[in-house]
C-alpha positions in Angstrom: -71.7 12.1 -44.1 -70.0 9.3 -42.9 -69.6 8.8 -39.1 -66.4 6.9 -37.6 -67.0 5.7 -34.2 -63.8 5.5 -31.6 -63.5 2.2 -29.7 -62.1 2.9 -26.3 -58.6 1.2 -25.1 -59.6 -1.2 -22.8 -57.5 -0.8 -19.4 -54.9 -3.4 -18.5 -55.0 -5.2 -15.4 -52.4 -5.0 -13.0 -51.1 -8.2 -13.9 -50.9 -7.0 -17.5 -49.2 -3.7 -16.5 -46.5 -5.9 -14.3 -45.5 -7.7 -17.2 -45.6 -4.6 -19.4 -43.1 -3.1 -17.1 -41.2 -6.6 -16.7 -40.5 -6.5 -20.5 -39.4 -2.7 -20.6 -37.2 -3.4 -17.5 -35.7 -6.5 -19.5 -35.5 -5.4 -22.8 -33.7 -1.6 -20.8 -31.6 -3.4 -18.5 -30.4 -6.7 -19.4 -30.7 -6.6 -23.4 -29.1 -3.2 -23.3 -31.6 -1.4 -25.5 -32.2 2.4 -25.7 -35.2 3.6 -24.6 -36.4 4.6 -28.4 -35.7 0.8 -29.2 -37.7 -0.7 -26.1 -40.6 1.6 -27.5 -40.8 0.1 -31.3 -40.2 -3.4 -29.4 -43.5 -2.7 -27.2 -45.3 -0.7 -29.6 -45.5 2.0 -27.2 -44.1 6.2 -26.9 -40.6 6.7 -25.3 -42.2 9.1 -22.8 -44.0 5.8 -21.6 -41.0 3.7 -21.4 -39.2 6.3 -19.5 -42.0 6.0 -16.9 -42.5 2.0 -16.9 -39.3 2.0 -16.0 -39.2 4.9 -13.2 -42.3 2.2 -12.0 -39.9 -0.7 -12.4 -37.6 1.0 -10.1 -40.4 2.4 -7.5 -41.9 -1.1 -7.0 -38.8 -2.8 -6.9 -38.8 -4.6 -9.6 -35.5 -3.5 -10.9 -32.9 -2.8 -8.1 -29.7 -0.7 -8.3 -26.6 -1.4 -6.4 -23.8 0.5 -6.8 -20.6 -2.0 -5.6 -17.7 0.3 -4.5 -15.0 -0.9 -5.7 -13.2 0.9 -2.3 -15.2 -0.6 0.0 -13.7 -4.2 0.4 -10.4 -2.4 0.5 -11.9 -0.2 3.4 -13.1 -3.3 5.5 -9.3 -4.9 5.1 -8.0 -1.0 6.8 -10.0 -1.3 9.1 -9.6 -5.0 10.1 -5.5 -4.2 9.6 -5.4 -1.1 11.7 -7.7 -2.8 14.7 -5.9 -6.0 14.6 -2.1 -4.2 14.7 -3.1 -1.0 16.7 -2.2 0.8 13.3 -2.7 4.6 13.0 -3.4 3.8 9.5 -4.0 0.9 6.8 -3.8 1.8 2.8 -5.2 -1.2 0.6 -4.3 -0.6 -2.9 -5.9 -2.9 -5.5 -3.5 -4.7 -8.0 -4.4 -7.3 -10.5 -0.5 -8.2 -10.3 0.9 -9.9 -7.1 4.3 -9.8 -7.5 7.0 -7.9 -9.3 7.3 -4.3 -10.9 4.0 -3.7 -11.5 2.7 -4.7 -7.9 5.7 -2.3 -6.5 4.8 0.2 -8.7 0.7 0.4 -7.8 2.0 0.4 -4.1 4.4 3.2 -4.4 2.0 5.1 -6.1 -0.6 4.8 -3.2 2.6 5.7 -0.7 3.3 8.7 -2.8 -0.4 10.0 -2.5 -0.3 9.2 1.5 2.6 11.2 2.0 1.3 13.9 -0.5 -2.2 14.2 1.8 -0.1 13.6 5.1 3.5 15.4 5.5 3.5 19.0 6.5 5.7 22.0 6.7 9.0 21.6 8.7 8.5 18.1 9.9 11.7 15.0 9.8 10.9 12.3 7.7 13.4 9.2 7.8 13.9 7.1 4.7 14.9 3.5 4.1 16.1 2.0 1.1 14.9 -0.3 -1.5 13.1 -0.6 -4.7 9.8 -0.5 -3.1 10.3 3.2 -1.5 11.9 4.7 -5.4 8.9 3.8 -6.7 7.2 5.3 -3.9 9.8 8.8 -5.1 9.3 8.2 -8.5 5.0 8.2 -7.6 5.6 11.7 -6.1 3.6 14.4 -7.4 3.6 17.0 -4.9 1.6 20.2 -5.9 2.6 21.7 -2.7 5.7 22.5 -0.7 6.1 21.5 2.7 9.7 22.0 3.5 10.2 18.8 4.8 13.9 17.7 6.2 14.6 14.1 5.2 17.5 11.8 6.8 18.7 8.4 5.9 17.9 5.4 8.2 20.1 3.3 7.0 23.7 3.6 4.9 24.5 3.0 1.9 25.1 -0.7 -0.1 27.6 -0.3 -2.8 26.5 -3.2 -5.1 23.0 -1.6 -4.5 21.9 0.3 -7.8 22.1 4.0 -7.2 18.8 5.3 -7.8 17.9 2.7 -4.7 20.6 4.0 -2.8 19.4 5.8 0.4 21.1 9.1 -0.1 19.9 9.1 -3.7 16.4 8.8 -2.1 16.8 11.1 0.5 17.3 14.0 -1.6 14.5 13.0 -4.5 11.8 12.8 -1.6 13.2 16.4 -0.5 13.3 18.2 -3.6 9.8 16.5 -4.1 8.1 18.9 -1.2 10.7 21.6 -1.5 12.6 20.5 1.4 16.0 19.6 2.6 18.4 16.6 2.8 21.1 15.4 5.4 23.6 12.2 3.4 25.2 9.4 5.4 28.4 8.9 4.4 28.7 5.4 5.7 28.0 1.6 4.8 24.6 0.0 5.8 27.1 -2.7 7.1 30.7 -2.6 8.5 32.5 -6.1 9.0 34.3 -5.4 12.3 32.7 -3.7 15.5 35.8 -2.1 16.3 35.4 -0.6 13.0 31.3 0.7 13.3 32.5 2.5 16.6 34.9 4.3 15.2 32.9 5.0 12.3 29.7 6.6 13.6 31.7 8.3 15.9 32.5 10.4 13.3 30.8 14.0 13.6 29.1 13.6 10.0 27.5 10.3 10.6 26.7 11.7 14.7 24.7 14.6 13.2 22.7 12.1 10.6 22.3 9.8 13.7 21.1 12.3 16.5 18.3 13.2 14.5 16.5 9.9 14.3 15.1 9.7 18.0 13.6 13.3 16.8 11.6 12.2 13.3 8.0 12.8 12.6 7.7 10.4 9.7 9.6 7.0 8.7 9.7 5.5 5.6 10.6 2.2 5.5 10.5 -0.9 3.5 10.6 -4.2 4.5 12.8 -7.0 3.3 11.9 -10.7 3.6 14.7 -13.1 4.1 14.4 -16.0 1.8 18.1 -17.8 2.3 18.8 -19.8 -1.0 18.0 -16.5 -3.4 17.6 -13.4 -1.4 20.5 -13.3 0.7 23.0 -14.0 -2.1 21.3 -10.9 -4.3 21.6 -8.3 -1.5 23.8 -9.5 1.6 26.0 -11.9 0.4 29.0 -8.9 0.0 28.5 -7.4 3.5 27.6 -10.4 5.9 29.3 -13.4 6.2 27.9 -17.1 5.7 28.4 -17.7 9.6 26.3 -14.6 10.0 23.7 -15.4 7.7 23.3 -18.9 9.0 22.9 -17.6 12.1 20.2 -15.5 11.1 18.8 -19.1 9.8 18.6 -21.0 12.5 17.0 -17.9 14.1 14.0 -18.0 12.1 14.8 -14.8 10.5 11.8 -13.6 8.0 12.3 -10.1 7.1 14.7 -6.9 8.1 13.6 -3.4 8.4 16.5 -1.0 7.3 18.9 -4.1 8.0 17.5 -5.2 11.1 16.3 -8.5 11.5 13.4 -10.1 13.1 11.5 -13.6 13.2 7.9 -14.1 12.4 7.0 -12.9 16.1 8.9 -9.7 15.5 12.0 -10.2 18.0 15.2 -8.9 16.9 17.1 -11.8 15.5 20.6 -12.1 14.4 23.5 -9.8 12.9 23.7 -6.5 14.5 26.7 -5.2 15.9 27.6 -4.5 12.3 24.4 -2.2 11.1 24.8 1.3 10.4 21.3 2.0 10.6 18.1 3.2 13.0 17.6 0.1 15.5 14.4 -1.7 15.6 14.0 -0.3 19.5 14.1 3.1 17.8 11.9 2.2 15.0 9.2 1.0 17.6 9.7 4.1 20.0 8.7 6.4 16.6 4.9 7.6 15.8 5.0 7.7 12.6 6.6 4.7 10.9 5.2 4.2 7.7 5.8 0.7 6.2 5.9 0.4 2.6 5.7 -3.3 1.3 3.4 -5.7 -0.7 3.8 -9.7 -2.4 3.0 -13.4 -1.4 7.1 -13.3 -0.8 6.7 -10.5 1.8 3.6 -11.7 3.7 5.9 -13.9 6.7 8.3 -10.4 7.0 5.2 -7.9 7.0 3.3 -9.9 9.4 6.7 -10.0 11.5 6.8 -6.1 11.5 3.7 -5.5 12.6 3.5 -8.4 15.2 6.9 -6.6 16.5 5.2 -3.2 17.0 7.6 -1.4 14.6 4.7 0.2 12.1 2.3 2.5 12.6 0.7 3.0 9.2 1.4 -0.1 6.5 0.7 0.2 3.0 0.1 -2.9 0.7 -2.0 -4.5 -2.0 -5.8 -6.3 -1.5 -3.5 -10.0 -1.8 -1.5 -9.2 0.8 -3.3 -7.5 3.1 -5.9 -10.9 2.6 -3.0 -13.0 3.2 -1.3 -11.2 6.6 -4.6 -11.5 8.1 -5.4 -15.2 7.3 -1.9 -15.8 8.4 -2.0 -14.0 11.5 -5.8 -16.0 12.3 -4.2 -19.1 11.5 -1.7 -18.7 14.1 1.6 -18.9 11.9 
């Protein structure tokens, strides 16, 4: 009978165990190979791969770090809202800085705010603008809140319609369920003589009453770059003296038609506005700005310099951008 000895396995040393699990951890993690493939590799069981591994992670050999994609975002709220005294900051992130795309992300983040934040039976005022339709168009509302919703601004006849305030107005209402007041009036009238007379008028009174009394405001914010801007939206309803008045004012942006400099003071055309004053805006809780692009950075940081938003909601690039500005002093 023939007799067959068995040579132990002679232990590894500590060193040789380290680089054991070394190899595993490289051959797992940064080659990208299944555990049954790092086993034929090493010559070794998956059951011990699957623990040279649970050691690579134990000693710290191999670290995991989960990066949150949110959690940049949430620094820049929180920087925003403590710089501003904001109730609230929404970074959205945005591989596009400018154009549909850009408005579109933003408007989809608005829509979810307002989804999470209005409630039954409260006012919510509404600007106008392509910013805040996509913000309507983003709605999704699983709930009804029986909101009532009231134009801050009139209407701008060489405006699109679906931008048109009224046209807004009732979208955002019929989003939650609610209700809808129209204002029957321009955004801007050429005479004073003429405003007076007009918001006089008991339709437009009982649109304008209610704005001292809203919960929410919705507003976007309009930057004020002379040679293009002006001619696209205010060309037809103020004149040039007007707007190179607004010029040598330093005027940046406008918030439902109102104007303001880069500090925030009221600048400009008024007496011709059919729309919530910046006074009002500022003496409101709840005004929710809605706005985001490299354009729009010298008009956000105007608005919020001027007191007139309580909650802002923008992209990562902007929010970046309002900041450094604001640091910088400019």
């Amino acid at each position: 009978m023939n007799l067959h000895t068995t040579r132990m396995a002679k232990p590894m040393s500590h060193r040789e165990e380290l680089n054991l699990i070394l190899r595993a951890a490289r051959l797992y993690y940064e080659d990208g190979l299944t555990q049954q493939q790092v086993a034929r590799e090493l010559e070794v069981s998956r059951p011990k791969v699957s623990r040279l591994l649970r050691q690579a992670r134990e000693e710290g050999i191999v670290q995991i770090t989960i990066l949150d994609p949110f959690a940049e975002h949430s620094a820049l709220e929180r920087e925003l809202a403590a710089v501003f005294d904001l109730r609230q900051a929404v970074v959205t992130a945005c591989a596009k800085t400018e154009g549909e795309t850009l408005r579109r992300r933003i408007g989809f983040a608005a829509a979810e705010f307002l989804a999470h934040t209005l409630t039954d039976g409260q006012r919510v005022g509404v600007g106008w603008g392509r910013t805040l339709h996509s913000v309507v168009t983003s709605l999704d509302v699983r709930r009804e809140a029986r909101i009532q919703v009231i134009p801050l601004i009139g209407g701008m006849g060489q405006v699109a319609p679906s931008f048109q305030v009224n046209e807004l107005a009732r979208e955002l209402a019929e989003a939650f369920g609610g209700t809808w007041q129209a204002l029957y009036a321009p955004a801007f009238v050429g005479e004073r003589v003429a405003r007076e007379s007009l918001i006089r008028l008991d339709d437009v009174q009982l649109v304008l009453r209610t704005w001292p009394t809203l919960d929410w405001a919705l507003v976007g914010v309009g930057h004020f770059e002379f040679q293009r801007q002006s001619s696209m939206f205010f060309a037809d309803y103020i004149d040039e003296p007007a707007l190179q008045q607004l010029e040598a004012a330093g005027a940046v942006g406008d918030l439902c038609g109102r104007f303001f400099d880069q500090k925030g003071e009221p600048c400009g055309v008024e007496e011709g506005v059919v729309g919530i004053s910046l006074e009002q805006l500022r003496a409101l809780d709840g005004v929710i700005g809605v706005a985001g692009g490299e354009e729009k950075v010298p008009a956000i940081l105007g608005a919020l310099r001027g007191g007139y938003l309580n909650v802002l909601i923008t992209d990562e690039a902007t929010a970046q951008a309002v900041l450094a500005r604001h640091r910088a002093g400019e």
